[in-house]
Structure formats: structure tokens, C-alpha cells
N, C-alpha and C positions, 0 to 999 in steps of 0.2 A: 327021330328027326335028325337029318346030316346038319354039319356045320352050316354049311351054305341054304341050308332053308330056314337056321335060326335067325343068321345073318340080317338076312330080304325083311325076317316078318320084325327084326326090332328097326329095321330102316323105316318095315311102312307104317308101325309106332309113333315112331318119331316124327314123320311128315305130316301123319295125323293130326300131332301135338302142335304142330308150327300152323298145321292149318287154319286149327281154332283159335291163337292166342294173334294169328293175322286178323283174324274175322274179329274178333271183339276188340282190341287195342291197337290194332294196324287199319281201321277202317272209317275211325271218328268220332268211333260212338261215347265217349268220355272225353275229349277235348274238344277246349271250346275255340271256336273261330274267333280269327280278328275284330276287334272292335270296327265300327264301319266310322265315315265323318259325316258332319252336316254339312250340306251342302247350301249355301246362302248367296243371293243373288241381290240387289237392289235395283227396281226398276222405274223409279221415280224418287226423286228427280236426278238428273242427269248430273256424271261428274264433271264440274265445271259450270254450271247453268248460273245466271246472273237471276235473281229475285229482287221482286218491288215490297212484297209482302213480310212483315214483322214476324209473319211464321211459315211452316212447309209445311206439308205431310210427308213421312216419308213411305214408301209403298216395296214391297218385293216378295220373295217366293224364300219359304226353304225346305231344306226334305232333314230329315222324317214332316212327316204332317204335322205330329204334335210335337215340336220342339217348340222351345220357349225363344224370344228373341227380346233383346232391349235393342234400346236407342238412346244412344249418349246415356246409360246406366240404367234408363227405366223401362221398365214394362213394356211392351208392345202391344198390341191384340192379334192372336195366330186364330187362323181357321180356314181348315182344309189345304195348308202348306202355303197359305197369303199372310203376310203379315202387314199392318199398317200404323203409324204413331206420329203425333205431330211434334213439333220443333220448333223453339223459339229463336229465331234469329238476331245475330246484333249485327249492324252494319259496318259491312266487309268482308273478308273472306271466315267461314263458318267449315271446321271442320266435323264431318259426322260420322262416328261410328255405330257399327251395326254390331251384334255378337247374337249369334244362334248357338243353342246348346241342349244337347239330349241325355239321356241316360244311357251310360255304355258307349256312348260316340266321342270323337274329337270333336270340341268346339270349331265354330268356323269364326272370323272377325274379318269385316269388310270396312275401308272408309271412302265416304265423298266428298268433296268440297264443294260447295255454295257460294256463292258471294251476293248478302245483300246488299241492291241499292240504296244509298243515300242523299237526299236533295240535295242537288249542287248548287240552290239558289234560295238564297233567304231575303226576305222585304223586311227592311227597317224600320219601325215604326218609334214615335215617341208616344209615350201614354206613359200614366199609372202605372205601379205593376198590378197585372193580369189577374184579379182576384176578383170574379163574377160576384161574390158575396161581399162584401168588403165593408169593413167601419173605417170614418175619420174620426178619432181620437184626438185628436189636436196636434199643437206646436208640432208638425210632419210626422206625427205617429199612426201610422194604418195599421189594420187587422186583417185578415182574413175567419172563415169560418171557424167555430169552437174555439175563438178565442177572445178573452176580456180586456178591455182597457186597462186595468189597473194590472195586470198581467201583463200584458206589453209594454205599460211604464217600467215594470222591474225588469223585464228583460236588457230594457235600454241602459238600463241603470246598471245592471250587471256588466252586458257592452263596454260601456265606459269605463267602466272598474277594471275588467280584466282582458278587453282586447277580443278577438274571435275565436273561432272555435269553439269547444263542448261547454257547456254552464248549467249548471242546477241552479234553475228559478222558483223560487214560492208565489202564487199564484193566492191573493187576498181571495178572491171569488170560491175558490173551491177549497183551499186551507190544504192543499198538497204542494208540494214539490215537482217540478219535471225540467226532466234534459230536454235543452236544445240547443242546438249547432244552427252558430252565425256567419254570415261570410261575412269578409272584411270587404272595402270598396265605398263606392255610393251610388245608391243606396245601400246600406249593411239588411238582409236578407236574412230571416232565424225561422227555423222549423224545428218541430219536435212533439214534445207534450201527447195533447189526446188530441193531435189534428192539429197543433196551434201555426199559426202564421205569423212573423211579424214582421214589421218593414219599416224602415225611418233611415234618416243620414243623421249623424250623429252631428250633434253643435246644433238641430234642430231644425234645419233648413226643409225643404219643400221634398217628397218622396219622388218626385216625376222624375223620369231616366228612358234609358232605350233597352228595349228588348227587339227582337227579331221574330218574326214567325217563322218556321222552318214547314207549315202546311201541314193539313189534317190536324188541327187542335193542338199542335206543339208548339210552343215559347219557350223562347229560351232568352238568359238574361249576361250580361257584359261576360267578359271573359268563356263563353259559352258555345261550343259548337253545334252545328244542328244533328252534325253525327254522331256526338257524345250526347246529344239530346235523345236522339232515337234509340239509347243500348239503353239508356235511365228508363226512359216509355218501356222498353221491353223487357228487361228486369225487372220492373216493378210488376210489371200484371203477371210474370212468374211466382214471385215472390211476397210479393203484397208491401205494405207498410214499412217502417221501419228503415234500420243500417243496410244499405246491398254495397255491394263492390263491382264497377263498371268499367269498362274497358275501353280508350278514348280512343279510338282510328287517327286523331291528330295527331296528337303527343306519342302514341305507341304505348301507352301505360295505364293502370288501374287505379281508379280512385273512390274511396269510401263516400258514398251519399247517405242523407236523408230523408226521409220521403215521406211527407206528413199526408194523411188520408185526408178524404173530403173532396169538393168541388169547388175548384179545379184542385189536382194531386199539385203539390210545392213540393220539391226536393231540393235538396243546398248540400254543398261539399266540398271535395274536391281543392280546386285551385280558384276558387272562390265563385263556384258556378252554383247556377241556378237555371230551375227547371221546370214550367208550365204545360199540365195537361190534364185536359178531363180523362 
């Protein structure tokens, strides 16, 4: 064989060689494509839309089908690339995020703004405080539900002793101990224990004062807005019983309540508010 036909056949060798290592590692076959995104839409409720209601639903789409989504951190329910989750509102503007997320995809994160409405009109009323269950105890000392006379004497008696805010009471009826948090004013206002309520003006005078209804079952008592009345309602049915931390449309600021269970819910806090609702 001449030079020039050894030449040709190691050239068509070699094109050979580039053909096959194009064909397996020049064509895909072992690299992996880009990761793809979720893609997340919300289509209810609108951003910017004014609500009456204490909660929302929130409603929208996202692809892949089975991606997971929360709402303001939790859960959703996805199916068939719908997703829908409800929302509890406090009164005034409500910011909501959305976050869809897959395996192998980029997260997507979408947010709306809300703004719930709040009564702009409350009726004055003078009565009792608002306690459907209620004992008279005497010399201006009332009760409400799950709580004993001789327990609300100590309360008072604590009152006195050391002024408002947080107190451990002994309770002669049940032979424990419990916190409760009093507001200062008059009437002085105490919640806590296993539901307990207590109310009296201190030096012993008559319990009667003014509360306001703010509508739909909401009271609220002196120092007390109806707007900061309605984020206590809606925190508490999130949260239940006990310490929450609420957020006041008037003042612009957060204040730690209490919120004794039972009929009607009593919660006290704050800047010496108080809070009525079944």
C-alpha cells in the first residue's frame, strides 16, 4: 500500500473515532438538563381587594401539578395543579405570601395584599361588664364563668397589694395556684387561671362602667378599640386560649393579651384593654 492510501485510511480511522464519541457524549445522552421553575399564579383573591370577613380563602394554579405550596408557612391542599388554603385576617392591610416548590425545580414565591375591613362605628352602651354567666359576690366584686368567690376575693386582694399586671393567686376552692393578668383603670378587669374572670373597682365601689359594641358579638371595654378588638377575635380562634400577641391598627404596635376561655371569651392586656366575645 502507497503512502497516500495509508494516509486516507488512518484519516477515515480517525473520523470514525469522532463519529462515535459525537454520538454518545456530544448528543445528551449523559448530561443532565436544566432544572425547570414552578411556575405559581394566585387567583383569588385579588391584589389589593378590600374584605369584610375575619378570613379568606386563598385560591390559584401551579405547574408541576404535584408541587407542594404553603400559605403564610403552612400547608396548602394541591390537586391536579389547584391549590387552595384559608387565611386569617387582622384588620387592615394583610400581607400574603404564596411559595410553590418541587423536586429538582426552582421555588416560585408570589405575594398579595388584602386589606380587612373594620367597623368604623361603635354604640356606647352603659351596663355591667358583659359576662352572660356572671356572680355577684358582693362589696362590687363580680365573677364570671369557672370562677369562685373566695378566688376573686384573693385576686383583689393581690390587686391591692401589688398594683396590675401578672399575679399568682391561690384559689381556697380548688387549693392551686394561677396567673392572672389585671388591667389597671375602673373597673380593674383580671383573666387567667382555668377560665377565671374577675372584675371590681378597687376601694369597693359598684362594677358598672362603659363598654362599646363594635357588632357581631364584639365588646370591648375603655381604653379599647374596635379594631384592636377584631385582631384579639381573630387571633384567639387561630390560636386558642391563653398569652397571643396582637397587632393594634390604632397605635401601630403589638400588645401581649390574655384570653380566658369560656362564654363569653375575656381577654385583658395590653394598655389596659379589654375584650368581649363568644
Amino acid at each position: 500500500m502507497g503512502a497516500a492510501c495509508r494516509l486516507a485510511a488512518r484519516l477515515l480511522v480517525i473520523a470514525v473515532v469522532l463519529t462515535v464519541s459525537v454520538g454518545i457524549g456530544g448528543c445528551g445522552g449523559s448530561k443532565k438538563s436544566a432544572s425547570s421553575n414552578v411556575a405559581l399564579q394566585i387567583t383569588a383573591p385579588q391584589d389589593g381587594d378590600s374584605i369584610s370577613a375575619d378570613r379568606v380563602t386563598v385560591r390559584g394554579t401551579v405547574t408541576p401539578g404535584d408541587a407542594t405550596v404553603q400559605i403564610l408557612g403552612k400547608p396548602a391542599q394541591v390537586g391536579n395543579g389547584v391549590f387552595v388554603g384559608s387565611v386569617a385576617l387582622h384588620a387592615g392591610s394583610n400581607a400574603i405570601d404564596v411559595v410553590g416548590s418541587a423536586a429538582g425545580s426552582t421555588p416560585a414565591t408570589t405575594t398579595i395584599t388584602v386589606t380587612r375591613k373594620s367597623g368604623q362605628h361603635r354604640r356606647k352602651i352603659v351596663n355591667n361588664p358583659p359576662i352572660w354567666k356572671k356572680t355577684d359576690c358582693g362589696s362590687g366584686l363580680t365573677v364570671g364563668p369557672n370562677t369562685s368567690c373566695p378566688f376573686a376575693e384573693n385576686v383583689r386582694a393581690a390587686y391591692e397589694s401589688s398594683g396590675s399586671g401578672i399575679m399568682d393567686v391561690y384559689s381556697p376552692t380548688t387549693g392551686q395556684t394561677y396567673r392572672m393578668y389585671c388591667t389597671s383603670g375602673s373597673p380593674v378587669v383580671c383573666t387567667g387561671g382555668h377560665g377565671a374572670s374577675v372584675y371590681f373597682t378597687s376601694g369597693g365601689a359598684g362594677t358598672t362602667y362603659s363598654v362599646y359594641d363594635c357588632g357581631g358579638g364584639l365588646l370591648v371595654g375603655p381604653n379599647t378599640s374596635c379594631a384592636f378588638g377584631e385582631n384579639v377575635q381573630a387571633e384567639y380562634y387561630r390560636v386558642g386560649a391563653g398569652w397571643i400577641t396582637v397587632y393594634s391598627p390604632v397605635t401601630g404596635r403589638s400588645y401581649d393579651m390574655y384570653c380566658a376561655s369560656g362564654s363569653p371569651v375575656v381577654c385583658t392586656g395590653g394598655n389596659n384593654a379589654a375584650v368581649y366575645f363568644r
